[in-house]
PDB file with SEQRES, HELIX, SHEET and CRYST1 records, atoms N, CA, C and O in Angstrom:
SEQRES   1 A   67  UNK UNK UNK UNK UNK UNK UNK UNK UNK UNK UNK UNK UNK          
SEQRES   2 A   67  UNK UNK UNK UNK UNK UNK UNK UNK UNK UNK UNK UNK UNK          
SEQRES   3 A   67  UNK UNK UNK UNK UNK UNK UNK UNK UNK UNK UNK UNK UNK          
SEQRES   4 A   67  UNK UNK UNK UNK UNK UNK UNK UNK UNK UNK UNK UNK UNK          
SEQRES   5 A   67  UNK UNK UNK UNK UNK UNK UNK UNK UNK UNK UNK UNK UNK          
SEQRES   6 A   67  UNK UNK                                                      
HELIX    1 AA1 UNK A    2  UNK A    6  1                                   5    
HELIX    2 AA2 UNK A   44  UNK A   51  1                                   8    
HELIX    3 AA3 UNK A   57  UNK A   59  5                                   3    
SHEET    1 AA1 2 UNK A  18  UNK A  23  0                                        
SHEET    2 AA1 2 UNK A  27  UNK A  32 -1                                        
CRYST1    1.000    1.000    1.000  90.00  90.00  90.00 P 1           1          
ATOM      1  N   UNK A   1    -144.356-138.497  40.826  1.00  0.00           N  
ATOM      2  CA  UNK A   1    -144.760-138.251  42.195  1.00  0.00           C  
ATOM      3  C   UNK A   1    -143.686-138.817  43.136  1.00  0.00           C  
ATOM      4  O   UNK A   1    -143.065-139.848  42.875  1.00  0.00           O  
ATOM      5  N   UNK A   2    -143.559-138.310  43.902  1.00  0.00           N  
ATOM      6  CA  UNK A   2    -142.214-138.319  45.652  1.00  0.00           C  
ATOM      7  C   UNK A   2    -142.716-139.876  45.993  1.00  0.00           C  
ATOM      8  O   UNK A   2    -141.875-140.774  45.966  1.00  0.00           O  
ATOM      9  N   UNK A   3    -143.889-140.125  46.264  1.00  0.00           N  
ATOM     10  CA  UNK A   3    -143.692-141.625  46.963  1.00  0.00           C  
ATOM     11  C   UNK A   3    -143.521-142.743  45.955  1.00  0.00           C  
ATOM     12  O   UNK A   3    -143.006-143.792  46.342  1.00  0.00           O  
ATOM     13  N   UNK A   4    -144.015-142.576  44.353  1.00  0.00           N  
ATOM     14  CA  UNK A   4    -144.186-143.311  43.492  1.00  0.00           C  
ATOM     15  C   UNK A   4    -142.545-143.734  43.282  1.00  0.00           C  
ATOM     16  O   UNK A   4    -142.257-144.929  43.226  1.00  0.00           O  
ATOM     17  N   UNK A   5    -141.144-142.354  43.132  1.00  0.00           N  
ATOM     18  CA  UNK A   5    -140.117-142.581  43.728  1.00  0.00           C  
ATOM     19  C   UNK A   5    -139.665-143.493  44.757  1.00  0.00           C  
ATOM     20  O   UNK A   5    -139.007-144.518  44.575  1.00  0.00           O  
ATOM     21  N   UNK A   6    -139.990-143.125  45.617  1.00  0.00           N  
ATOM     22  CA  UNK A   6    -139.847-143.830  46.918  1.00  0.00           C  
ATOM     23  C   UNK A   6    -140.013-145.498  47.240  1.00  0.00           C  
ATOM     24  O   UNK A   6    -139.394-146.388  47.823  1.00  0.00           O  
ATOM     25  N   UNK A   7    -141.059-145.342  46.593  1.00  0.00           N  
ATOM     26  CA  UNK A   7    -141.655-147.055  46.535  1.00  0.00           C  
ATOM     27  C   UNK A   7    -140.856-148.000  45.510  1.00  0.00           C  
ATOM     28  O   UNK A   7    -140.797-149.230  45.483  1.00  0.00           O  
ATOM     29  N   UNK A   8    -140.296-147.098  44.726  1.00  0.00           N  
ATOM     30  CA  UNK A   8    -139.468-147.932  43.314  1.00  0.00           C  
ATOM     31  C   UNK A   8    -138.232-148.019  44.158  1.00  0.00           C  
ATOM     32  O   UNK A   8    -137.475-148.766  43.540  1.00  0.00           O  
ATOM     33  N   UNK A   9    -137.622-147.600  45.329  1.00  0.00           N  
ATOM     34  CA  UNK A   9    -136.209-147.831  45.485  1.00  0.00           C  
ATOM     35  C   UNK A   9    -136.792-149.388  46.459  1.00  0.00           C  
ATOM     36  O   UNK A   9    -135.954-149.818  47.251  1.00  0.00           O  
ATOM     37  N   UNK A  10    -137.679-149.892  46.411  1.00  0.00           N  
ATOM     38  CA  UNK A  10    -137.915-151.250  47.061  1.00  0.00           C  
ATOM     39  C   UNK A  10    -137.084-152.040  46.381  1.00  0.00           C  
ATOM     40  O   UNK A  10    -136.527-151.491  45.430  1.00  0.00           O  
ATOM     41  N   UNK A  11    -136.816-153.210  46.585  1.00  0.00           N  
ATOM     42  CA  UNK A  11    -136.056-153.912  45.698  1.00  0.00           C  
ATOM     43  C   UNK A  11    -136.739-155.416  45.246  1.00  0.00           C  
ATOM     44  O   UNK A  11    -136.138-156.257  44.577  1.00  0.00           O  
ATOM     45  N   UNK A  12    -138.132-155.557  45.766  1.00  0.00           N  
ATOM     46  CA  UNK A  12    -139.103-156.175  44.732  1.00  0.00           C  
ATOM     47  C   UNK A  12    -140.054-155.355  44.080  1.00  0.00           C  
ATOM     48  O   UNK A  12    -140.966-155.870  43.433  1.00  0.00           O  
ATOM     49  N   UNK A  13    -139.960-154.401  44.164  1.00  0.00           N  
ATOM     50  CA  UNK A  13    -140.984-153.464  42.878  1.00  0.00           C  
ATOM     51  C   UNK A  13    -140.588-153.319  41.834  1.00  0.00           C  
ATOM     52  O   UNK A  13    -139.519-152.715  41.742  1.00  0.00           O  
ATOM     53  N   UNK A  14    -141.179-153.743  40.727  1.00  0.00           N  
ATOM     54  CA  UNK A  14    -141.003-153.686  39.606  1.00  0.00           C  
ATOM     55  C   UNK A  14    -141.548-152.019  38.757  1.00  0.00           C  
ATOM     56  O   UNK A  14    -141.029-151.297  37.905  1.00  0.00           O  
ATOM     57  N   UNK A  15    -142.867-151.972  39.569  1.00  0.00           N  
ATOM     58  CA  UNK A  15    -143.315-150.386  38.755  1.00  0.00           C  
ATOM     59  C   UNK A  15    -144.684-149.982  39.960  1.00  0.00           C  
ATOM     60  O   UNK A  15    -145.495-150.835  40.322  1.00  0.00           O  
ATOM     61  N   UNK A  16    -144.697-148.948  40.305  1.00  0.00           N  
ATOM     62  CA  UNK A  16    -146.081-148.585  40.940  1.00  0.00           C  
ATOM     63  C   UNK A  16    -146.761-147.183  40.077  1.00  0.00           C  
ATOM     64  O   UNK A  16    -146.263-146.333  39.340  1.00  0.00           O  
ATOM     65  N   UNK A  17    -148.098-147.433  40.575  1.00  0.00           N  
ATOM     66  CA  UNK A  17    -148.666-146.201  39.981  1.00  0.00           C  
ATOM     67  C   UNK A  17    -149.384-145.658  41.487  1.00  0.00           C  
ATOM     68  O   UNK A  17    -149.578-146.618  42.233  1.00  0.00           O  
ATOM     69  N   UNK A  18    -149.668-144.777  41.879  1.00  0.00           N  
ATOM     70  CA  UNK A  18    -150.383-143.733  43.383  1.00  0.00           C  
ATOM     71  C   UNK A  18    -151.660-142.972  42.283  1.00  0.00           C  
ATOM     72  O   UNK A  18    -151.711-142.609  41.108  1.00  0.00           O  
ATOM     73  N   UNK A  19    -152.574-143.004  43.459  1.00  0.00           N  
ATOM     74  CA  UNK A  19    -153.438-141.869  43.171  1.00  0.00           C  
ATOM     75  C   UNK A  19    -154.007-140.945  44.265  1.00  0.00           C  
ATOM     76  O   UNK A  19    -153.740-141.291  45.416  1.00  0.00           O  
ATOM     77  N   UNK A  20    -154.649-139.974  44.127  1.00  0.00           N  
ATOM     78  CA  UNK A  20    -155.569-139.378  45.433  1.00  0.00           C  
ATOM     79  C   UNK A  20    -156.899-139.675  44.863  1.00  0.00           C  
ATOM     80  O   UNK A  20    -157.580-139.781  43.843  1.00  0.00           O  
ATOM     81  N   UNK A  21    -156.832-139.768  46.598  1.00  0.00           N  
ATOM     82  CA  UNK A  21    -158.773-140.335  47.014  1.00  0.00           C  
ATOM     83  C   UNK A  21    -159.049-139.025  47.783  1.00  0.00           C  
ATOM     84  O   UNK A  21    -158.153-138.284  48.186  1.00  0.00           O  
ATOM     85  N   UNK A  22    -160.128-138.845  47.919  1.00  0.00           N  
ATOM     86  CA  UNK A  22    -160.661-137.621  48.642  1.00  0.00           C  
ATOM     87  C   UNK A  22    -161.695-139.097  49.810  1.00  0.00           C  
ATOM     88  O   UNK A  22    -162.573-139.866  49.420  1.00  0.00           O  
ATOM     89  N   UNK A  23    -161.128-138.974  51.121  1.00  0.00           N  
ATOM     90  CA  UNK A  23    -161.352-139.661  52.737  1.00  0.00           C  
ATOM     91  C   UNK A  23    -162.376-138.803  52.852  1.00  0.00           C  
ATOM     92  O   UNK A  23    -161.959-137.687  52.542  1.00  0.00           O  
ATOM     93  N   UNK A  24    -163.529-138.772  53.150  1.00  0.00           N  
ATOM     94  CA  UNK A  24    -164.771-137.923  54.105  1.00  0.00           C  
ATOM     95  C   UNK A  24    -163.985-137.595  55.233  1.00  0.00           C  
ATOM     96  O   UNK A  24    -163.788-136.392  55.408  1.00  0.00           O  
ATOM     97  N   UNK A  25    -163.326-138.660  56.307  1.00  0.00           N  
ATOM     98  CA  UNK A  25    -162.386-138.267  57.451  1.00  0.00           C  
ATOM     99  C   UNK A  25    -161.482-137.417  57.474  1.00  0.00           C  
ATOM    100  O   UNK A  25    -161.546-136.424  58.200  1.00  0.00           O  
ATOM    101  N   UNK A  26    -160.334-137.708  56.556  1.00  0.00           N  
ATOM    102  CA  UNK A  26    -159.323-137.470  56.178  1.00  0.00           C  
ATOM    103  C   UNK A  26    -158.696-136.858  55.468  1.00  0.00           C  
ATOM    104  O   UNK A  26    -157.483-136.699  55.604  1.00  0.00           O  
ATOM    105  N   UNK A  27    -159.512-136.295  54.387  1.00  0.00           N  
ATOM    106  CA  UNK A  27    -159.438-135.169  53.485  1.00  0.00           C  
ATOM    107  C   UNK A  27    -158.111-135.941  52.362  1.00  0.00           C  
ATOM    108  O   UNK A  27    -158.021-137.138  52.636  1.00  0.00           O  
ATOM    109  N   UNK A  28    -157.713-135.771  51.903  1.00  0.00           N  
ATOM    110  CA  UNK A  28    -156.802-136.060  50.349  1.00  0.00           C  
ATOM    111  C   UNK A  28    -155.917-137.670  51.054  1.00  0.00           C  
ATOM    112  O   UNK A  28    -155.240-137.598  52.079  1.00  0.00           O  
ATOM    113  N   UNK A  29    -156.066-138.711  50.448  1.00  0.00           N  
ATOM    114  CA  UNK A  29    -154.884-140.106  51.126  1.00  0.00           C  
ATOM    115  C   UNK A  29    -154.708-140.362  49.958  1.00  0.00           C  
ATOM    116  O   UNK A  29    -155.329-139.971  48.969  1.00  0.00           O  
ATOM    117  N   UNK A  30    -153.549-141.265  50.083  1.00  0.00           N  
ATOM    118  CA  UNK A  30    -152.949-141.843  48.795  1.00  0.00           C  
ATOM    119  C   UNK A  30    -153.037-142.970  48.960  1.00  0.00           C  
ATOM    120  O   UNK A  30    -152.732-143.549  50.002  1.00  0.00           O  
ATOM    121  N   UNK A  31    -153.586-143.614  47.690  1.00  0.00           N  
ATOM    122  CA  UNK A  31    -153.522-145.215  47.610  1.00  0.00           C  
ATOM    123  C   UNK A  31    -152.569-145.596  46.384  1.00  0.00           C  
ATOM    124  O   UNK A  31    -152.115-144.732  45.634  1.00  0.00           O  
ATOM    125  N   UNK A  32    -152.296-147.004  46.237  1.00  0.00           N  
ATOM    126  CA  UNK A  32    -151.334-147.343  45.290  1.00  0.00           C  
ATOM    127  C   UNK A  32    -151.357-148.906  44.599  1.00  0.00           C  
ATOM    128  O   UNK A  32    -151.838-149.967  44.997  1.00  0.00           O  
ATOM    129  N   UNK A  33    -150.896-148.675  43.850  1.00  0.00           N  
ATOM    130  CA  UNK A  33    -150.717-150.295  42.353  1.00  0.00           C  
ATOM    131  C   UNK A  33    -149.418-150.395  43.164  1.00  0.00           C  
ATOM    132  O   UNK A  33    -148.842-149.463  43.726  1.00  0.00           O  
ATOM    133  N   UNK A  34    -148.977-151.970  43.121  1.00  0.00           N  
ATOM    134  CA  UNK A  34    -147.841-151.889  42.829  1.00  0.00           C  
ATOM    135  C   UNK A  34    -147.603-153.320  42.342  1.00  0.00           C  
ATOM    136  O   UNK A  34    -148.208-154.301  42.776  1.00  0.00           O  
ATOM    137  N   UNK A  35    -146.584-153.340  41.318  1.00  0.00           N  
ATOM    138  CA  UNK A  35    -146.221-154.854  40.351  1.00  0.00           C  
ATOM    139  C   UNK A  35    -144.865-155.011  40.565  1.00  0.00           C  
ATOM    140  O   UNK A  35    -143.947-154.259  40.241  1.00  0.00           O  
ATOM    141  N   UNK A  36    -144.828-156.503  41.383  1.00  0.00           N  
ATOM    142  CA  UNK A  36    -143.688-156.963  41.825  1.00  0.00           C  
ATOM    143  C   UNK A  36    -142.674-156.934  40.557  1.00  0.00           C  
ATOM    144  O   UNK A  36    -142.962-156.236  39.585  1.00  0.00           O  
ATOM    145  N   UNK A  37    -141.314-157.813  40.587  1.00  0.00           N  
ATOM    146  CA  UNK A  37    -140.683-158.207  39.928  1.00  0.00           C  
ATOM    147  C   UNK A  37    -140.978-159.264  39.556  1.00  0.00           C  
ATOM    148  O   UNK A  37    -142.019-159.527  40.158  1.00  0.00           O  
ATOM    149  N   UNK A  38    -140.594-160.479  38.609  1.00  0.00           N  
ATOM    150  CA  UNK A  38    -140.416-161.780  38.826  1.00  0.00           C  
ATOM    151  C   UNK A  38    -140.047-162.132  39.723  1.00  0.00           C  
ATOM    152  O   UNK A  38    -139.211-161.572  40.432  1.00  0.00           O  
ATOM    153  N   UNK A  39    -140.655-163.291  39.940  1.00  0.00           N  
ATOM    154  CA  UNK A  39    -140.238-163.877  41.153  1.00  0.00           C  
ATOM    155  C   UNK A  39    -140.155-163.557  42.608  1.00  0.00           C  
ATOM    156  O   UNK A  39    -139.732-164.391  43.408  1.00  0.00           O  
ATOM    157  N   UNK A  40    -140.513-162.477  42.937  1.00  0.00           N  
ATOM    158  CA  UNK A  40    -140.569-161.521  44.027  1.00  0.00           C  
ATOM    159  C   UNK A  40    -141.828-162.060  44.504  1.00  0.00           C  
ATOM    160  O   UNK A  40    -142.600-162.458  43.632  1.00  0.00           O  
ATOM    161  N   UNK A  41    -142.355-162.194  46.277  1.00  0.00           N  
ATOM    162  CA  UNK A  41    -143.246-162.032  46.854  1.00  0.00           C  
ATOM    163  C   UNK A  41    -143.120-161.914  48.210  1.00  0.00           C  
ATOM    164  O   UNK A  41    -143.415-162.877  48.917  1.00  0.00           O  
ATOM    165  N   UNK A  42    -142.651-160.680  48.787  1.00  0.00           N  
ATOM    166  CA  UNK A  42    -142.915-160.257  50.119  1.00  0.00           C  
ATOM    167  C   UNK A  42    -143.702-159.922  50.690  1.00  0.00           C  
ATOM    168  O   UNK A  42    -144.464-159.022  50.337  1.00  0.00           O  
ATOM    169  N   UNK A  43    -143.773-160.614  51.878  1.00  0.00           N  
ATOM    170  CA  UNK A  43    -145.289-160.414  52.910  1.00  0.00           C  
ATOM    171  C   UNK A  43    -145.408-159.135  53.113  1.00  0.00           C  
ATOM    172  O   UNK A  43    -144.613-158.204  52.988  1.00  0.00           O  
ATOM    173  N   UNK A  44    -146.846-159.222  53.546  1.00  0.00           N  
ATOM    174  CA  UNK A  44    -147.574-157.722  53.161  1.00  0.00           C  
ATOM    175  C   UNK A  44    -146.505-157.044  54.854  1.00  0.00           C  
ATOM    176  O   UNK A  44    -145.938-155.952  54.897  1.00  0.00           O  
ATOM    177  N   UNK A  45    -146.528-157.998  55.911  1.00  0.00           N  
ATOM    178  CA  UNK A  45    -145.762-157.407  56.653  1.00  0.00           C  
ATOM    179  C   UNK A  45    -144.463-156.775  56.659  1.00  0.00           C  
ATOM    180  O   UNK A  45    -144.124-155.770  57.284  1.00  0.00           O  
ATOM    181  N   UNK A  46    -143.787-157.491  55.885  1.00  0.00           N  
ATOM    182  CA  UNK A  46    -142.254-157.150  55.385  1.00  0.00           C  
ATOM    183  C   UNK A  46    -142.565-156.089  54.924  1.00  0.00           C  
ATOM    184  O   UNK A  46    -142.129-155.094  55.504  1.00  0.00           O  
ATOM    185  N   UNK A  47    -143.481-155.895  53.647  1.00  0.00           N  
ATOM    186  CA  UNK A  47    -143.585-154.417  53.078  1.00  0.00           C  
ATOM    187  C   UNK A  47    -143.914-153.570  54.019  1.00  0.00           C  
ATOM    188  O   UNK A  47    -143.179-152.585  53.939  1.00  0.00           O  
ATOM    189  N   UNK A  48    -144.853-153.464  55.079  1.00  0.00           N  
ATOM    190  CA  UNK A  48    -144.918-152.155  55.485  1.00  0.00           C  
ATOM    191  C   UNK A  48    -143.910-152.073  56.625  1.00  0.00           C  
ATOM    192  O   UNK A  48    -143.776-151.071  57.328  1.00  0.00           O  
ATOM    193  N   UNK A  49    -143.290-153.070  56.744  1.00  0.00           N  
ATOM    194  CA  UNK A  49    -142.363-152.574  57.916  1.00  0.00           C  
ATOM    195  C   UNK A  49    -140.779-152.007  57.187  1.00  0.00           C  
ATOM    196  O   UNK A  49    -139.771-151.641  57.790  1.00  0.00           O  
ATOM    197  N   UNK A  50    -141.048-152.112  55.503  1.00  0.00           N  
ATOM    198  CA  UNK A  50    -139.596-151.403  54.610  1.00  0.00           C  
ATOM    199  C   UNK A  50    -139.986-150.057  54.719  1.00  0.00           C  
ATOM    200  O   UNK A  50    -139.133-149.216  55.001  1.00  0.00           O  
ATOM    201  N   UNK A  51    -141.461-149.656  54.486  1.00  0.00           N  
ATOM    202  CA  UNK A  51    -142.101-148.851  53.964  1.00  0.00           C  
ATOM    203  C   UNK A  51    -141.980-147.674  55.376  1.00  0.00           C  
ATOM    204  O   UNK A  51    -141.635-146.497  55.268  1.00  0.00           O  
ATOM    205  N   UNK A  52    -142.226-148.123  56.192  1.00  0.00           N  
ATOM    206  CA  UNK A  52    -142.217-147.367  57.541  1.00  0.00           C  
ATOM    207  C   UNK A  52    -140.587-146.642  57.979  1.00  0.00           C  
ATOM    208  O   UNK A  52    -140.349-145.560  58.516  1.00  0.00           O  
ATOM    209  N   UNK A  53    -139.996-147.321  57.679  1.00  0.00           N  
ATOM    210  CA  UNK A  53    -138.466-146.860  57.682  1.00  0.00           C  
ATOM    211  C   UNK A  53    -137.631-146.228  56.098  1.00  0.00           C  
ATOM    212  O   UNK A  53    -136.452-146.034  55.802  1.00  0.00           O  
ATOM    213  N   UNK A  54    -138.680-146.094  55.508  1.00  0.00           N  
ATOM    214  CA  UNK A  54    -138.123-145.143  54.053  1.00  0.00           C  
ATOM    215  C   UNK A  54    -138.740-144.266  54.029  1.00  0.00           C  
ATOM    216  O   UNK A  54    -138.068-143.237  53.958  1.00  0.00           O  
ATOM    217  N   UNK A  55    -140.478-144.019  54.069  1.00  0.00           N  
ATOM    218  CA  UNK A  55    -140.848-143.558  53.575  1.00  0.00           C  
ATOM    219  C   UNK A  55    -141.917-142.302  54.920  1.00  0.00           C  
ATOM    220  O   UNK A  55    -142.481-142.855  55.864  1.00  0.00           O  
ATOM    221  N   UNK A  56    -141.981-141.281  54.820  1.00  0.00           N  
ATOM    222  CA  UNK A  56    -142.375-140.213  56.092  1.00  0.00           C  
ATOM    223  C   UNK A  56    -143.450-140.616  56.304  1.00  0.00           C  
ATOM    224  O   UNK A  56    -143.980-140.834  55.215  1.00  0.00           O  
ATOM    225  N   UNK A  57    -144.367-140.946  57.427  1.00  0.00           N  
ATOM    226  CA  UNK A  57    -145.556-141.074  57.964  1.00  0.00           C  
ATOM    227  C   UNK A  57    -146.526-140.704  56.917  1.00  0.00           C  
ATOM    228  O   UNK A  57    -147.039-141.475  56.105  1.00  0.00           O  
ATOM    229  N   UNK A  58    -146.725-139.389  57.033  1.00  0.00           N  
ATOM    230  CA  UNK A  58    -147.388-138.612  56.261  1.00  0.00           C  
ATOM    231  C   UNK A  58    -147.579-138.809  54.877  1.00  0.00           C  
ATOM    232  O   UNK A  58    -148.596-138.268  54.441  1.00  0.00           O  
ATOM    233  N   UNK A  59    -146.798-139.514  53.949  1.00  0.00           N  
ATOM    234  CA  UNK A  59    -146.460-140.145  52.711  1.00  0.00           C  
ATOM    235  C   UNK A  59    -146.824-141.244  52.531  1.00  0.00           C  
ATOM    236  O   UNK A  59    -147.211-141.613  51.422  1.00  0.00           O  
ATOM    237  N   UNK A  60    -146.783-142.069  53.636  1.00  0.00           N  
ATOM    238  CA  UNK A  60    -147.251-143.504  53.269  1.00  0.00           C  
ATOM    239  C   UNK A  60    -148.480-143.489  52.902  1.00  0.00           C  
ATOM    240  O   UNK A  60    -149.414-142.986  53.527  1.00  0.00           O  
ATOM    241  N   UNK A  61    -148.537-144.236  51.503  1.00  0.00           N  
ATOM    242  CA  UNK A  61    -150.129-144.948  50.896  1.00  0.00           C  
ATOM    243  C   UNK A  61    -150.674-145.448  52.212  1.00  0.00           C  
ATOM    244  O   UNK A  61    -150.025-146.052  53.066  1.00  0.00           O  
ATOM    245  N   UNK A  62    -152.344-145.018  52.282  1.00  0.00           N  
ATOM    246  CA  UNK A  62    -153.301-145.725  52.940  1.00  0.00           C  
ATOM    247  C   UNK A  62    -153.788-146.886  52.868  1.00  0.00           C  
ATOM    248  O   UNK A  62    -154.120-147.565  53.840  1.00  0.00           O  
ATOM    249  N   UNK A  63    -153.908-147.372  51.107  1.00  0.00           N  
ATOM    250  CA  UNK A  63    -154.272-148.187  50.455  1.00  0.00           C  
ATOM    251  C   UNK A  63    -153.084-148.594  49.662  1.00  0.00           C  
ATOM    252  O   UNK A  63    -152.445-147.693  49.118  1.00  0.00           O  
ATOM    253  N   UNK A  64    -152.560-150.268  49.469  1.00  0.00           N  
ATOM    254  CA  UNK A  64    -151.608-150.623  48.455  1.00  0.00           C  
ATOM    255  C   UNK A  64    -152.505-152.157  48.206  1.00  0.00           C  
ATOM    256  O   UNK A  64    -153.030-152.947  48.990  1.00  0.00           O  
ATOM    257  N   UNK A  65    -152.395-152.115  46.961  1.00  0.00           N  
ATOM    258  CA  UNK A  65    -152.603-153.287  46.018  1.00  0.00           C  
ATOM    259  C   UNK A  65    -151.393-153.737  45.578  1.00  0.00           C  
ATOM    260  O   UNK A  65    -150.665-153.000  44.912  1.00  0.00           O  
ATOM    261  N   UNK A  66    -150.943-155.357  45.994  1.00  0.00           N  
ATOM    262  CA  UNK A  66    -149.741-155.540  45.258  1.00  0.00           C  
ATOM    263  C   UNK A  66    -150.122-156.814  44.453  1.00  0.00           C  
ATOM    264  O   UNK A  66    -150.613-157.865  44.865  1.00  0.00           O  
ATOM    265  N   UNK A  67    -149.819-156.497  43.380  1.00  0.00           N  
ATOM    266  CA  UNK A  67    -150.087-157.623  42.030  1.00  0.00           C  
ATOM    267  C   UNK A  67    -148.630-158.272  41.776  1.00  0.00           C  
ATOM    268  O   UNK A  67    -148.474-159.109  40.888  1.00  0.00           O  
TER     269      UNK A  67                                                      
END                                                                             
C-alpha cells in the first residue's frame, strides 16, 4: 500500500502495517501500526508534523498506534 510506503521513508520506523475502517461520517479512513526502531521515540507531535509535509492530506492515517 502507497502510505504504508510512505510512512517507511520516516527515519524512526522500523515497519508499519494500515488498514481500512469503514467511518459512518466519513466513508473508507485509514488507520495504522507502526513499530519504531530501537531506540527511536518521537513525539506524537514531531510525527504528525513529518507526516503532514510527506504525505497528501487525503492519505494521511486517521488513526496511528505507535509501539
Amino acid at each position: 500500500m502507497e502510505v504504508e510506503r510512505l510512512l517507511r521513508n520516516h527515519p524512526d520506523i522500523a515497519s508499519v502495517r494500515t488498514r481500512s475502517e469503514w467511518h459512518q461520517r466519513d466513508g473508507e479512513i485509514i488507520e495504522g501500526d507502526i513499530c519504531l526502531k530501537p531506540g527511536q521515540s518521537p513525539t506524537e507531535k514531531a510525527f504528525f508534523e513529518w507526516r503532514q509535509h510527506h504525505i497528501s492530506p487525503y492519505k494521511i492515517p486517521r488513526s496511528i498506534k505507535i509501539q
